[in-house]
N, C-alpha and C positions, 0 to 999 in steps of 0.2 A: 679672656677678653682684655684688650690691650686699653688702657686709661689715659687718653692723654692730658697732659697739665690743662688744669684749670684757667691759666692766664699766659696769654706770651710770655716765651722768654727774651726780655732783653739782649740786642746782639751783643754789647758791650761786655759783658756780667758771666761770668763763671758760676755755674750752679754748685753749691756745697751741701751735703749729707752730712749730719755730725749724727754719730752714731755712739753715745756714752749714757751711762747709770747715771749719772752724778748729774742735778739740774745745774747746779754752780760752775761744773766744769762747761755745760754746754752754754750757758749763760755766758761764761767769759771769752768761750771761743767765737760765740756770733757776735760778741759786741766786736772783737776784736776783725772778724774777717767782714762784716760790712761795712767797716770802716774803709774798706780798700776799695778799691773804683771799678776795678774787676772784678769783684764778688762779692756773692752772694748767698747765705745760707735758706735753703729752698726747704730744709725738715729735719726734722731731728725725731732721733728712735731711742729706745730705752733697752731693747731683748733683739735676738736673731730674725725671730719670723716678723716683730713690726721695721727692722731694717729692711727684710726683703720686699715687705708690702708697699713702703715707703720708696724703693728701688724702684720699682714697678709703676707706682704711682707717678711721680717727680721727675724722672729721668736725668737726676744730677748731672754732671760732668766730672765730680769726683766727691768718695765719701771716705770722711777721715773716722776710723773704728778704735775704739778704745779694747783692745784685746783683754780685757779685767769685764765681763758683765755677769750682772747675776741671770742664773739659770741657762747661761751659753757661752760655748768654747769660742772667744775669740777666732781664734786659729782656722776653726771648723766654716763658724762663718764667711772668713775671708779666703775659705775655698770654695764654700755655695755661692758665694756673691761672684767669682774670678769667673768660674764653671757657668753661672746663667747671664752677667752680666760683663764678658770681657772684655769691651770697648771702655768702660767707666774704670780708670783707674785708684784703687787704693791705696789712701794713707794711713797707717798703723800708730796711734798714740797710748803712749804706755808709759807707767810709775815705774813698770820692773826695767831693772840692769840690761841693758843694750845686748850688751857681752852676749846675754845668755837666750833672749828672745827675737834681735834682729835677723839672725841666719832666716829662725824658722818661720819667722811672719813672710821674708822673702819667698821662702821654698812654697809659702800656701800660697802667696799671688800677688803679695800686696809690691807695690812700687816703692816703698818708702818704711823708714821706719824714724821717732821720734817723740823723745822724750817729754812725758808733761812740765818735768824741770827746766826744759829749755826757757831762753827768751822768747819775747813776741816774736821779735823779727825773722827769730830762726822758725819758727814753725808757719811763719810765712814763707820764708826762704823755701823749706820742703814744699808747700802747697803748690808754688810756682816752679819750684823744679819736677814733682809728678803730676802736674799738669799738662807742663812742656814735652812730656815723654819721655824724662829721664827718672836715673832711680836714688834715691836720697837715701845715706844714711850718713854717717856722724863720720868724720877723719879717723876714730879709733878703729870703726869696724870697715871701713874701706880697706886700713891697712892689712888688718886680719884675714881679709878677704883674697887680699892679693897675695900673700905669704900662704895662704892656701891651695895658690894655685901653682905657686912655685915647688911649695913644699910639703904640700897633700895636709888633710886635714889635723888642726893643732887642738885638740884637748885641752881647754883653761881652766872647768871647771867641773866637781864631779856631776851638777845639776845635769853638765852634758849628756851625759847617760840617759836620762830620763825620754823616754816618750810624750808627747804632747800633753794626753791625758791624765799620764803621772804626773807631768808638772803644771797642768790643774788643780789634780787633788793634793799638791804638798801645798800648793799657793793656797790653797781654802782652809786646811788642819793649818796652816800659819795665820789665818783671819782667824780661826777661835770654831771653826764650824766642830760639831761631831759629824762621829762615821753616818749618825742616820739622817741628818742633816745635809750633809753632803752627799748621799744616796737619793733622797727626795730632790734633793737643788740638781742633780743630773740623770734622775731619773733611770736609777740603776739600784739594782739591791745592796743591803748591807754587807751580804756575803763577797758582792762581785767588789763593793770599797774597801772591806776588810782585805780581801787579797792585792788590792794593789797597793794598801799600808804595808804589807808585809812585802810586796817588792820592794816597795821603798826605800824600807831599813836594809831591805839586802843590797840592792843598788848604790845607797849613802855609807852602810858599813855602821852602819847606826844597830846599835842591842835591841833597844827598847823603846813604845811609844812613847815615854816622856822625852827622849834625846830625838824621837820625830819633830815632836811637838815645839821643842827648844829650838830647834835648827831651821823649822820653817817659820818659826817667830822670828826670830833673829835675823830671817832672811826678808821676811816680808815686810822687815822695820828699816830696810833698807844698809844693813850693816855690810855691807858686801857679796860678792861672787862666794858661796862654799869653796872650797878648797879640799876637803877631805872629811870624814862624818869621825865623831867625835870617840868614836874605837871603845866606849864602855864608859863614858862621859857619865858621872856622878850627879846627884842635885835633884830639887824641887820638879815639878810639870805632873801634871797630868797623865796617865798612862791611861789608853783606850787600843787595845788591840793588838 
């Protein structure tokens, strides 16, 4: 059964979905996008299913998704969201490296990609440009984009490798989670997380879980794009698996 808003929408007013974990992140982004004369944020979610409830309920005009939430693939949901609601354009907000998560936020549906680092005015910039019906992302990965098309796809990183899910669970053994921790947070067994640790390593060229452990700390602390796994890399961490 279909739910329509509770209150006119203003003709004026662009409806906004902020869809993040972090209340402070959402906090800053509604002070920030009521302040514009165009819009307006209409709900904000925390997890996948109250995004889509929220979807359903509201009828935004566009909802901007933090691809980082606890107990949902980003990625996943901005192909649930593309797939039920394809008229509502999304905007993808992310901590992680452009480089490495703009292609495949695109490839899942979303119209836009952009960084929490950015300034205000650029992540206004993005709202008003996947608004208007185009698609945003950064000058770095525009040009990548087009050198892709010239010159077929370029490999920058070895994270490239990874499948969506894999680079979930390296981004969560880089937050500090355990194997059964991160089994319960996806709702998958230990044995099914244990095997994709072991892709990993093979994948990264990484020996051992403490050079997992090391490589997605490092990465998740914002040290850069990987480059190549640390080939029997020595040192301190934790070994699980």
């Amino acid at each position: 059964m279909q739910i329509s808003p509770s209150r006119p929408r203003p003709a004026s007013k662009h409806l906004v979905l902020l869809v993040d974990d972090h209340p402070i992140v959402r906090q800053g982004l509604t002070e920030l996008i009521n302040r514009q004369k165009h819009l307006r944020v209409c709900g904000e979610a925390e997890t996948g299913p109250e995004a889509l409830e929220k979807m359903r309920q509201l009828t935004p005009d566009l909802a901007i998704i933090d691809i980082t939430l606890k107990n949902t693939n980003g990625l996943q949901l901005i192909q649930e969201l593309k797939e039920q609601y394809p008229r509502v354009p999304l905007l993808a907000l992310s901590m992680h490296d452009e480089r490495l998560y703009a292609e495949r936020v695109l490839r899942a549906g979303a119209r836009g990609y952009i960084m929490k680092q950015e300034a205000s005015h650029k992540i206004l910039q993005a709202i008003a440009c996947v608004l208007d019906g185009g698609i945003f992302v950064s000058e770095t990965i525009k040009k990548r984009l087009l050198e892709q098309v010239v010159d077929g796809p370029v490999k920058t990183s070895v994270l490239d490798r990874l499948s969506n899910r894999e680079l979930e669970i390296f981004q969560r053994i880089g937050d500090g989670f355990s194997t059964r921790q991160i089994a319960r947070a996806l709702n998958l067994s230990v044995k099914t997380i244990e095997a994709y640790r072991e892709n990993l390593k093979q994948k990264l060229h990484l020996q051992t879980g403490s050079e997992l452990l090391r490589q997605a700390i490092r990465w998740n602390r914002g040290n850069g794009v990987m480059e190549g796994g640390s080939g029997g890399e020595g040192g301190g961490g934790r070994e699980e698996g």
